[in-house]
N, C-alpha and C positions, 0 to 999 in steps of 0.2 A: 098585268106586267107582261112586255113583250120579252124576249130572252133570245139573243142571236150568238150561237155558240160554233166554234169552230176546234183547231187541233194540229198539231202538227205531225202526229202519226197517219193522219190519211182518213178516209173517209169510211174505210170500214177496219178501223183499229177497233180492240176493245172498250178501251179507255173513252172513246168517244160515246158507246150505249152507255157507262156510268154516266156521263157529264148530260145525257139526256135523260137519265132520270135522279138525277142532283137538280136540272133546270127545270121539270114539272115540279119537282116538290115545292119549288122556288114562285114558281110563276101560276100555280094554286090551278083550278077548273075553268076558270076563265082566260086565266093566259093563254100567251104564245110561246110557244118554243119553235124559234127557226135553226135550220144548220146550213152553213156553208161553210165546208170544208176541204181540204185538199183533193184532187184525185188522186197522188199519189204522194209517198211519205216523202215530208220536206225536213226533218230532226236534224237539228243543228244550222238552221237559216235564218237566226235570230230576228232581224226585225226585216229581212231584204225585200223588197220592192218589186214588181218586175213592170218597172217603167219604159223599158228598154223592147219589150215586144208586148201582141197581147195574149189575155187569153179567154180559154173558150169557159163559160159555164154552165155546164150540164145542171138539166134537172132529174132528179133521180126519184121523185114522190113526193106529197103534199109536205109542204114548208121543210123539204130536201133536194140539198145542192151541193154538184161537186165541182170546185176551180182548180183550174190547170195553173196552180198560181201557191206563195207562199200562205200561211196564214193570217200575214200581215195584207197580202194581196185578198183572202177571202173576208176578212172584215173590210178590206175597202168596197169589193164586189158587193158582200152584203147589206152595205149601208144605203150605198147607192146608185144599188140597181134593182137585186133584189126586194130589199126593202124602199126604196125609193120614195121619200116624201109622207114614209110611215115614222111614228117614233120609235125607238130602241130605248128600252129602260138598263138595261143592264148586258154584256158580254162576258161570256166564258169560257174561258182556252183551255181545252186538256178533255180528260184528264191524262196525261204524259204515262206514258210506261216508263216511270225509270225518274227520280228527282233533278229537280234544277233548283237544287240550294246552293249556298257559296258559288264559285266561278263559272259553275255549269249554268247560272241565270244566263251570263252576259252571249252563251252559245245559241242560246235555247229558243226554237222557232212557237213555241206553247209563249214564253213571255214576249214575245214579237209582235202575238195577236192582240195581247193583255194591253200593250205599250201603243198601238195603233187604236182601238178602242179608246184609250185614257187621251189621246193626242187630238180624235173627232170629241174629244169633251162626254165620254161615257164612261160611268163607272163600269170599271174592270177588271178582272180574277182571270189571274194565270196558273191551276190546280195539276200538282203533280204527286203520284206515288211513288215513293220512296221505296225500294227495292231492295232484299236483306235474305238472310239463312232462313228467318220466322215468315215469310211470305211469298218468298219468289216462286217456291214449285207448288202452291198450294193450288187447291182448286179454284179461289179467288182473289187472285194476288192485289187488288183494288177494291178491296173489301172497305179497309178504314178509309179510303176516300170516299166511296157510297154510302156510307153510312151517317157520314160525322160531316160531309160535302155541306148542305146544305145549311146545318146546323152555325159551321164556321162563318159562311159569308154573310146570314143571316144576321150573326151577332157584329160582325165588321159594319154591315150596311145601318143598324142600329145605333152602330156608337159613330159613325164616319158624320165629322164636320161638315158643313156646305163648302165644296172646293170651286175656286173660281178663279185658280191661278195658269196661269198661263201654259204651264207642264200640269197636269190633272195627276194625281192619285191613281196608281193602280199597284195590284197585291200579288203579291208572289206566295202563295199558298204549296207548301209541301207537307204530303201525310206521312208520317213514321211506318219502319219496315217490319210491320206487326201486321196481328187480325185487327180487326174493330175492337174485341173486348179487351183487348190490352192496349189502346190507347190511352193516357195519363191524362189528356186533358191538351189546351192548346195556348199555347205561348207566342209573343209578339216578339220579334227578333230582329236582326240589325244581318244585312246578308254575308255570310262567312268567308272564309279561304284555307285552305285545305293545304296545311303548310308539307312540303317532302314529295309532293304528288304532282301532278301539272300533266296535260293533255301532251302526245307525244305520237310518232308514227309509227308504222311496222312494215318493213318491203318485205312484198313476193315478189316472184319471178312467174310469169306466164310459159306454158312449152315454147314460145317463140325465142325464149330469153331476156321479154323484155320485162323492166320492172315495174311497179307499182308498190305505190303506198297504200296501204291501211292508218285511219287515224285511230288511233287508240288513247280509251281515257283511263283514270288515275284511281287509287282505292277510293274508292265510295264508302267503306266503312273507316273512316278517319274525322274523325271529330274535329269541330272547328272551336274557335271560342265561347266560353261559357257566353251564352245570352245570344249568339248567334243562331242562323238557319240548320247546318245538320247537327249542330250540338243538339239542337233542342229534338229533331229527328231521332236521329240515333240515342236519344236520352225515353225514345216512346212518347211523344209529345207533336201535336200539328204546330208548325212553325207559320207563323202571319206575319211577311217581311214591307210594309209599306215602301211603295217606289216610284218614282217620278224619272221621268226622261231626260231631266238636265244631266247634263255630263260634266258641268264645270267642278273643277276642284275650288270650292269654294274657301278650304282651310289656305290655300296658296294666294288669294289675292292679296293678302294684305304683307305677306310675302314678298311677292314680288312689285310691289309698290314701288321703291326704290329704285328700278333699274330703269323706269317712265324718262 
C-alpha cells in the first residue's frame, strides 16, 4: 500500500510524526509512506486552492516534502508531481492538534486535504485529536489518536462499500480528549453544531494605535446532539463522521419545486 499523508499544522507539527506512524502501521513493511506537507502552518484554510500563484516544493529527505501551499494544495502537489504517474492507495490529513467535529469541519484545512484526496477519487481520513482537561497538558496529548489511529481506519476501509459516485466518500475521524486507555470504543456519527457558541473576533491595538483582529473560537467542551461528532468525543468515544463534498441542500429541493 502506498500512503500520501499530509496536514495542516505544518511540516514539523507533532501531530504529523503520529499520522506517520498510524500510516506504517497501515501500509505493513512493504509499503510506502510519502509526506507532503505544508511549510508552514495553514489551520483554518479549509479546502483553499492556491491557483492564483505558484508554489515552490522543497524536498526535505526520502519520500519528504514541504509545499508552500494549503493542504489541499499539497495533495495536489503530491499526486502529481511528486507522485506522478505512481498509484496512491490511500491519504491521510492530520493528525490536527485540536478537533474538527461539528462546525470546526467546515473551517478546517486537515478536512480540505481529506476532501481534495476523495475529489481525485482516493480513499481519505481527515484524523483529528480532540483536546480537554484529561489530555491537553499531558506528556502525550495524541496518545488516543496513535494508538487506536490505525485501528479506526482499518475497520472503516474493511466495511467501506465500492464508491464510484461522482463526490467520493471521505471521513472525518475525531479522537476523544482522554489517554488511549480511557477510550470507550468508536461510534459512527452524523457531524454536530455546537448551539450558544459560534467563532467570533477579538481587537488589539498595536503601539502605533492601529487595530487588529484576533479570530477567536467557541467552548469546545459543549456537547452536540446525541449521536453526533463531539457528543460522541466528549462522551470518550472516537467519532467516524462519513462525508462527501456535495454541498446541495438536498431536503430543500423538493421544496422549492414550486417556485420553477
Amino acid at each position: 500500500m502506498r500512503i500520501l499523508i499530509t496536514n495542516d499544522d505544518g511540516i514539523s507539527a507533532p501531530g504529523l510524526a503520529v499520522m506517520q506512524g498510524i500510516a506504517e502501521a497501515l501500509a505493513g513493511p512493504k509499503g510506502e509512506v510519502w509526506t507532503v506537507a505544508p511549510a508552514f502552518e495553514q489551520s483554518g484554510v479549509a479546502h483553499k486552492i492556491s491557483y492564483t500563484h505558484p508554489m515552490m516544493v522543497s524536498k526535505l529527505g526520502p519520500q519528504r516534502f514541504a509545499a508552500e501551499g494549503s493542504p489541499a494544495d499539497c495533495v495536489l502537489a503530491g499526486l502529481h508531481d511528486v507522485l506522478k504517474d505512481q498509484r496512491v492507495d490511500l491519504i491521510l490529513s492530520g493528525v490536527n492538534q485540536g478537533n474538527n467535529s461539528a462546525e470546526n469541519a467546515l473551517y478546517s484545512g486537515t478536512l480540505g486535504g481529506a476532501m481534495e484526496g476523495a475529489l481525485q477519487g482516493i480513499p481519505s481520513f481527515a484524523l483529528s485529536q480532540y483536546l480537554g482537561p484529561e489530555n491537553y497538558q499531558s506528556d502525550d496529548p495524541f496518545e488516543a489518536a496513535g494508538q487506536h489511529g490505525a485501528e479506526v481506519i482499518r475497520k472503516v476501509l474493511a466495511a467501506q462499500p465500492k464508491d464510484s459516485g461522482d463526490y467520493r466518500l471521505f471521513y472525518n475521524v475525531n479522537f476523544p480528549p482522554c489517554p488511549a486507555h480511557a477510550v470507550r470504543g468508536m461510534r459512527i456519527t452524523t457531524q454536530g453544531f455546537r448551539r450558544n457558541t459560534k467563532f467570533s473576533t477579538e481587537p488589539h491595538f498595536a503601539p502605533s494605535g492601529r487595530k487588529f483582529l484576533w479570530i477567536k473560537g467557541g467552548d469546545q467542551q459543549i456537547h452536540t446532539e446525541p449521536g453526533s461528532d463531539a457528543h460522541a468525543n466528549l462522551d470518550g468515544y472516537v467519532s467516524v463522521t462519513p462525508m462527501r463534498a456535495d454541498l446541495t441542500a438536498h431536503d430543500m429541493l423538493d421544496v422549492l419545486k414550486g417556485i420553477e
